[in-house]
N, C-alpha and C positions, 0 to 999 in steps of 0.2 A: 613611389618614393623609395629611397636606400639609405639606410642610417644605419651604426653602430649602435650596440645596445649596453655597450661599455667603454672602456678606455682601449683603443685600439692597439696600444701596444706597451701594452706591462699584462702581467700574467693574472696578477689579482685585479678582480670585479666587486663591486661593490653589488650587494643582494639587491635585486628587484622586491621592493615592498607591493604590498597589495595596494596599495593607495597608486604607488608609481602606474602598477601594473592596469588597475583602473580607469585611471587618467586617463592613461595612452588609449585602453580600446575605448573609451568613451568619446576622445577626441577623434577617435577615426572613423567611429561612426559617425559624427556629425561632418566629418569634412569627406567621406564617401571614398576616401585613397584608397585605392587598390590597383595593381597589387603593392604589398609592403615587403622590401623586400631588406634582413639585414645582411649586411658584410661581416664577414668573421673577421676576428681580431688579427691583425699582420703578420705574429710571432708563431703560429699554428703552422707545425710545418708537419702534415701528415703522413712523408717519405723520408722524413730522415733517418740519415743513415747511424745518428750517435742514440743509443738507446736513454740516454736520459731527457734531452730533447723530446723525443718522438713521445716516451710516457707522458710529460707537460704537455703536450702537443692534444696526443688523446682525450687528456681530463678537461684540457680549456675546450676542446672543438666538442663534447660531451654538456658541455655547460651552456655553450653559444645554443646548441641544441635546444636547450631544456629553455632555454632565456626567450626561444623566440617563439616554442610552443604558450608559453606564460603570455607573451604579448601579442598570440595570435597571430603574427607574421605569414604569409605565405611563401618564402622564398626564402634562403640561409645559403647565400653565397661564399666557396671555398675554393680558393688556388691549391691543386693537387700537392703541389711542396716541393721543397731540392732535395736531388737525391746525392747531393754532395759525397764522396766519398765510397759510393756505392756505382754499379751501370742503372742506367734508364730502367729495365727490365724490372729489377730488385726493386727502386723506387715507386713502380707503376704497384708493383705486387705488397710493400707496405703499405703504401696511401690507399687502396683498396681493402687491406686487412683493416687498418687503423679505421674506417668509414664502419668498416663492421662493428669493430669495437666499441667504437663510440656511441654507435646507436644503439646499442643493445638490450632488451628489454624496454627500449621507451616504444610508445605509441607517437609517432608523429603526427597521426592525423591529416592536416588537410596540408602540413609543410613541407614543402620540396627542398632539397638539398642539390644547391646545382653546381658543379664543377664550371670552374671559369678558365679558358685557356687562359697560358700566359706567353710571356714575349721571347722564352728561353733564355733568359739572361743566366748566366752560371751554370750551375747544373741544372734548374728547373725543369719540371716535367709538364704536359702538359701545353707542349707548344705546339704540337699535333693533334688533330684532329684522331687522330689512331690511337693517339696516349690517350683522349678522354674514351671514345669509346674502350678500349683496353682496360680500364676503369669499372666503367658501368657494367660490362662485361661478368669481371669479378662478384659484382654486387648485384645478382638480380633480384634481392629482396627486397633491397631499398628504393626504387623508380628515382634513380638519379634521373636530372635533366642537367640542362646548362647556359652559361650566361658565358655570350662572346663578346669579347674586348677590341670593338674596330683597332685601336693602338697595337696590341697586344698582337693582333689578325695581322699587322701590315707588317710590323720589326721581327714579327718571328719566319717571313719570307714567303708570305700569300700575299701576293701583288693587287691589291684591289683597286688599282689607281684608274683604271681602263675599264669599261664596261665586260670585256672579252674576259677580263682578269675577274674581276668582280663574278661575274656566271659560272667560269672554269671553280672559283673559290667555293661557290655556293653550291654547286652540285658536287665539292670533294664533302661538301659539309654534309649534303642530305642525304650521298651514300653511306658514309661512317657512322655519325651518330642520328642523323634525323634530324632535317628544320624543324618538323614541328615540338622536337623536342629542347629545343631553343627558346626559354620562355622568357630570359633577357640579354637587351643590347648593352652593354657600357658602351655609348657612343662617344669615342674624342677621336679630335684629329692628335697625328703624333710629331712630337717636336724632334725627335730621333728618325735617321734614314730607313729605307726601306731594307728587309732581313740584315739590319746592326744588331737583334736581338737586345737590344735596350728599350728600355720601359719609360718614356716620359711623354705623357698626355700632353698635349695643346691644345688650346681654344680651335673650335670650328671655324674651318676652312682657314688658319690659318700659319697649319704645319704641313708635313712634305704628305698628307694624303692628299688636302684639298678639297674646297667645297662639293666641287664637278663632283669627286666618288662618292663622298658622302651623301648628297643628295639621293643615289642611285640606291647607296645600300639602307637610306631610310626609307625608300618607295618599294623595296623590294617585294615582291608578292608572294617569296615564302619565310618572309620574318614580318607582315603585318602581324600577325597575333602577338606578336613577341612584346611586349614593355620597354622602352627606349631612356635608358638611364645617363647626365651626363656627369663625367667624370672628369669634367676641366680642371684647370687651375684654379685657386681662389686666392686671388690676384688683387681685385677687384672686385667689388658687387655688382656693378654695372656689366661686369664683364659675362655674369651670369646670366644676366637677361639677355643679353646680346646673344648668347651661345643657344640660350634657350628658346630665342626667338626666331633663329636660324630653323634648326631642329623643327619647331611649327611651320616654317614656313616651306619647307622640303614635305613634308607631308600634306601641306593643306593643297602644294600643286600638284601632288597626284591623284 
């Protein structure tokens, strides 16, 4: 499962008490979830190019840190940031410094910190398989991994619609940064055309990917290891079962 661990988009969090903090891992051991993965807060933008931003940016992605070591989490997913104002280059080389900074002096432990491609809308970085390794690169202390966004995959111009496309995608994947270093999927179809570089999920199968790829890229056999997270609309609650019952059923026919 994937949750926030606070208000996802205002700067201040309310402290995790020990009670809260309890709760949570007692109910996860009882309900056996794993992996648990959270989302960082929206506002985190680890390339910006305006230095009082970027400060903010560091001290919240510093805290989302320390939040999700407290709640045991294994996973702290993070969109690399816009490098508004600045080249790709300079952005790739702050969100890699800023990843430093943030962690510094903590002991992570068993938490992985995984950069999530994005769809390239603006300046974002991160819409290349080259920007995240480029990333990881910088930071060989930290064992970044990463979580791929089918949506994100399809509007930033990796054609996954075709089988041919989908293989072509995954082997630019496993020579840059490594499938096996892919430890989650945000699976949605996208309601935005293919390389529009815009970012809007749709329910499965029933945006311009399509069931057909998606099928393919949940059967894939170098992202079964991977945790398959969905990231639809919430529309409807029926609509989530529907999504998620798809998702099952793409898997149980492999």
């Amino acid at each position: 499962m994937q949750l926030f661990s606070r208000n996802p988009r205002g700067w201040q969090a309310k402290p995790l008490t020990q009670g809260m903090v309890a709760l949570f891992r007692r109910t996860r051991r009882q309900t056996r979830l794993r992996p648990v993965a959270i989302h960082c807060n929206y506002l985190v933008n680890l390339a910006s190019a305006q230095e009082t931003i970027l400060e903010k940016s560091r001290a919240s992605f510093r805290e989302e840190i320390q939040r999700a070591i407290l709640l045991g989490a294994d996973y702290l997913v993070v969109h690399p940031g816009s490098a508004r104002g600045a080249r790709a280059v300079d952005g790739i080389e702050t969100c890699a410094r800023s990843l430093q900074i943030a962690c510094r002096g903590l002991n992570l432990g068993r938490l992985r910190i995984l950069l999530e491609n994005t769809a390239g809308q603006g300046a974002c970085i991160g819409n290349s398989f080259e920007h995240l390794r480029e990333i990881k690169d910088r930071c060989p202390k930290l064992r970044l991994a990463f979580c791929i966004d089918t949506a994100h995959l399809f509007t930033s111009g990796y054609d996954i619609r075709e089988e041919e496309g989908l293989e072509a995608t995954i082997d630019g994947l496993d020579r840059s940064v490594g499938a096996k270093l892919v430890r989650l999927v945000h699976f949605n179809d996208s309601r935005a055309p293919h390389n529009s570089r815009v970012d809007r999920h749709w329910h499965i199968g029933l945006g311009h990917i399509g069931g057909a790829a998606l099928r393919r890229v949940a059967g894939h056999p170098k992202l079964r290891h991977a945790a398959f997270i969905l990231e639809t609309p919430y529309d409807d609650p029926m609509a989530d079962l529907e999504n998620l019952n798809k998702l099952r059923s793409f898997v149980e026919d492999e």
